[in-house]
N, C-alpha and C positions, 0 to 999 in steps of 0.2 A: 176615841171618838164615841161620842155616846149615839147608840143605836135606837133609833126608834121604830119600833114595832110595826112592819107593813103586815099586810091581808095579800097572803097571794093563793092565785090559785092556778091549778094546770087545765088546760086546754084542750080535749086531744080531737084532731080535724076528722073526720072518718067517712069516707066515699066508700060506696060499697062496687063501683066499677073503676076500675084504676087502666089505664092504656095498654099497659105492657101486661099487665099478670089480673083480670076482672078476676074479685073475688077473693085477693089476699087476703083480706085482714078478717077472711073468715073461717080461714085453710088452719088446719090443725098441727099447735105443735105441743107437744107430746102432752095430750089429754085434752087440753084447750085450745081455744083458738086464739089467732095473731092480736086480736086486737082485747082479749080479756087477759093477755098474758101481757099487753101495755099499760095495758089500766092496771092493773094488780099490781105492776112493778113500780109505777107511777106512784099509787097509794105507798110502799113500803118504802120509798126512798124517806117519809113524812116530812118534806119538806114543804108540804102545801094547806093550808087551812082545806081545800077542796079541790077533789079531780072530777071533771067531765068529760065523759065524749059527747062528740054535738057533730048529728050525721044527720043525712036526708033521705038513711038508707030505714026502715020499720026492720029490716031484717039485724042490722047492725042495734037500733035502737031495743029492739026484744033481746036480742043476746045479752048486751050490757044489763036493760033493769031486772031482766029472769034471773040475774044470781046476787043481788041487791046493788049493783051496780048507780051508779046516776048516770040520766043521759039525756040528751035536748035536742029535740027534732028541729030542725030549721025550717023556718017561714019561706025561705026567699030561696032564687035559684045563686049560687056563688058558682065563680069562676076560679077561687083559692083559698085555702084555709085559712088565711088573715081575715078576709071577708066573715068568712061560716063563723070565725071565732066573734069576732068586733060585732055581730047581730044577736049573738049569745050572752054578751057580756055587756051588754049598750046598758039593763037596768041592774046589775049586780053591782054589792059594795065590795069595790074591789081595788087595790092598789098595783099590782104586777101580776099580770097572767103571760102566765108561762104557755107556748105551744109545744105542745109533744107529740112527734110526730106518729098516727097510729101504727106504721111498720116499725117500730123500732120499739120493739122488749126489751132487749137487752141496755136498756137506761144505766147510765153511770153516774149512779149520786154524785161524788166529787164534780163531775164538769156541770150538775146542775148549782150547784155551791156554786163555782164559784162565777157561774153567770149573775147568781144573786148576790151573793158579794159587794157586785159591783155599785147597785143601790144603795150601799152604805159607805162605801169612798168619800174621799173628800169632794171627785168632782161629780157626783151623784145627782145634782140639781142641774145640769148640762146633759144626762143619760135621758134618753127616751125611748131606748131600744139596748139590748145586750145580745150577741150570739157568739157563735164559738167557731176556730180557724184551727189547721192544724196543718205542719208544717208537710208540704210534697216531695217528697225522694224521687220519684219514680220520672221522668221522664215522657214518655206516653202518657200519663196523665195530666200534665203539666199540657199537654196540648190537645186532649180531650175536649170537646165542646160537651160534651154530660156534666163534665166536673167545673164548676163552678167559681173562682178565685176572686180572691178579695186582696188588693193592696189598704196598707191604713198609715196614719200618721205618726209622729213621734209620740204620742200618747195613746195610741192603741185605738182610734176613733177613724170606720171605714173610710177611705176616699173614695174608693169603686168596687164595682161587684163585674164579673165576666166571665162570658165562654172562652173568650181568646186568651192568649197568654199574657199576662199583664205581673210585671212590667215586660215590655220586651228588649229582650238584651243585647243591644246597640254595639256593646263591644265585650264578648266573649267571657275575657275574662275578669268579669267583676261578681261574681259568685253569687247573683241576689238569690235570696231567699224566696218561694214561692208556695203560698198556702191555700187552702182547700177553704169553705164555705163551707161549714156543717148546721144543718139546719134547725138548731135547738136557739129559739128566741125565748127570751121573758120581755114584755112589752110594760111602758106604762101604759095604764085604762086613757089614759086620753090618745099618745099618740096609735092605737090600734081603732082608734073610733077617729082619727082625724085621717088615717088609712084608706078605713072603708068609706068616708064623703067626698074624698078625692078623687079626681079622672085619674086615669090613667097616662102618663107621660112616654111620650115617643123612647127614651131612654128602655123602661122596662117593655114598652112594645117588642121593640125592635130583638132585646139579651132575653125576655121570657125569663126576668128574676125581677121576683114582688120587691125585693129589698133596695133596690133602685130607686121606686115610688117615693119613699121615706128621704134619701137621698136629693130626691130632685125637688121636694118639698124643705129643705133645708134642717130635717132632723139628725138627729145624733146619735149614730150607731157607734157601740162602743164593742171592740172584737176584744175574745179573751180566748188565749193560745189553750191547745190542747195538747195529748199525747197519743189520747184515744181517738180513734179513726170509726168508731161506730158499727154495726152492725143493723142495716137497712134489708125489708125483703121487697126488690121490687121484681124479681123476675121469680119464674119456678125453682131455678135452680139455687134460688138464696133459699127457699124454704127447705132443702135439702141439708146447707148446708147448715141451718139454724136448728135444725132438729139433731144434728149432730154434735153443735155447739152449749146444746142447752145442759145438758149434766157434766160437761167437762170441768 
């Protein structure tokens, strides 16, 4: 199949007060902090024509362009980084903007591959959204309302997003398989800007998961299986344990 050459570029959301941990992505891990140690991983994957972080924080925004960084302050107030990114990106020439989420350094080029990948498939022209699923073992997490689950179709194209356990297992022994939501999107530039002009639908009200929106507006999320489980800092004691993780 002959490829034709997209413009992409990465995204990275960056709040500088976060719920659980204010002030992550500006905590130190070993010599830098959380969020120049995403961008700079971000850059070396080079899978991107361009990386930006795009914050509302001046503290976040000076970190990034003081070590020659690019970064973009946001006009407007957002309620989620689909938002912050689609008011970033509304005049750029752009084909797939990737969101990277600012807690997570340790980026795994392969799972960015092959999110993009998928823009070049045969069913490529039906994709409006790509992220990435990976499969749940654990039991307690399977019924975790943190953890987030996705069932999809015979082609790998979300049906639903959820706290609850989905599917739920009616009769014991049918062994279904249950996967995780990992929150690495590459969007087309239209559906992230037909994101941000749309209300918000009772569905994502109600589960408090953006990717529903898309869903209830009839786009086309295409999940692509993992192995890697990620490494995210949202509490004190991830930055603990990512600081021990980082020269291993």
């Amino acid at each position: 199949m002959n490829k034709q050459k997209l413009k992409i570029i990465a995204m990275i959301p960056a709040r500088y007060e976060a719920s659980r941990f204010p002030g992550k992505l500006m905590q130190d891990l070993k010599g830098k902090t959380v969020i120049t140690r995403t961008y700079e991983a971000a850059i070396h994957t080079k899978l991107f024509d361009e990386v930006y972080v795009v914050t509302d924080s001046d503290i976040i925004f000076n970190e990034i362009t003081a070590q020659g960084g690019k970064a973009i302050m946001s006009k407007k107030e957002h309620q989620c980084g689909s938002d912050r990114i689609a008011e970033a990106v509304e005049n750029l020439d752009v084909d797939i903007v990737v969101n990277v989420q600012g807690d997570e350094p340790f980026i795994a080029k392969e799972d960015l591959e092959r999110v993009l990948n998928v823009f070049y498939q045969e069913d490529a022209q039906n994709i409006d959204l790509a992220s990435l699923m990976v499969k749940i073992t654990d039991e307690e997490e399977v019924n975790n309302p943190n953890v987030v689950k996705v069932i999809t179709n015979q082609n790998d194209y979300a049906l639903y997003f959820s706290r609850s356990r989905i599917p739920y297992p009616r009769e014991e022994n049918m062994n279904v398989p249950y996967y995780r939501h990992i929150g690495i999107y590459a969007f087309r530039k239209q559906a992230i800007l037909d994101f941000y002009q749309l209300p918000m639908q009772v569905l994502e009200a109600s589960e408090k998961i953006e990717c529903l929106r898309y869903l209830e507006y009839g786009k086309n999320i295409k999940m692509v299986e993992t192995n890697n489980r990620g490494v995210g800092i949202d509490t004190p004691e991830d930055i603990i344990k990512a600081r021990k993780l980082w020269n291993t």
